[in-house]
C-alpha positions, 0 to 999 in steps of 0.5 A, spaced: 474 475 507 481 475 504 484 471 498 486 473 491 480 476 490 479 480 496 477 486 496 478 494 502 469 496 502 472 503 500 478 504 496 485 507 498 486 514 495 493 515 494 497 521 490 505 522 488 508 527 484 511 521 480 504 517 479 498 523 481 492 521 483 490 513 484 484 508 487 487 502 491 481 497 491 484 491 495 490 488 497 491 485 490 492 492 487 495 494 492 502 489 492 502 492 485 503 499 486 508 497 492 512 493 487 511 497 480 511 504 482 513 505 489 516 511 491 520 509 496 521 502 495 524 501 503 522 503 510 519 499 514 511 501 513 513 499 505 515 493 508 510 491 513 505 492 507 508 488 501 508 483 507 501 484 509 498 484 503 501 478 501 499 475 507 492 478 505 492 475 499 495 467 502 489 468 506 493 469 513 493 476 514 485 481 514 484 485 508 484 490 514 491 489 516 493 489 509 489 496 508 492 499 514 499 497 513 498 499 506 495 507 508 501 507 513 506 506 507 502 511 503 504 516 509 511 514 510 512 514 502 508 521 503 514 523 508 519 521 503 517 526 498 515 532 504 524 531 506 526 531 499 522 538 496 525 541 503 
């Protein structure tokens, strides 16, 4: 399903020294996140999930590519903080 109120069958766990730790339900919060509080606000999986999750939410993407793209994103922003605490 997919849709405003589309939601992942698992939440999406993720954790950033700047936010801690946080559940992601669908594609819905998960725009929210990549809008709001983003770490990293640039990269190329940072795009490809703020664009997965509103074509999830517009119904032209699945939830599944919105949730992979977003753990993607999640990984890449994880990346950024490894780079700056080396």
């Amino acid at each position: 399903m997919s849709g405003p109120n589309a939601r992942w069958g698992k939440p999406v766990s993720i954790e950033f020294p700047t936010t801690g730790s946080q559940e992601v339900s669908g594609p819905f919060e998960a725009l929210a996140h990549l809008t709001d509080n983003w770490p990293a606000q640039q990269g190329l999986d940072f795009v490809r999930a703020r664009s997965a999750c509103r074509g999830a939410l517009a119904g032209h993407k699945s939830v599944d590519d919105a949730r992979a793209a977003f753990e993607a994103a999640a990984a890449e922003a994880r990346r950024h903080f490894d780079k700056r605490r080396h």
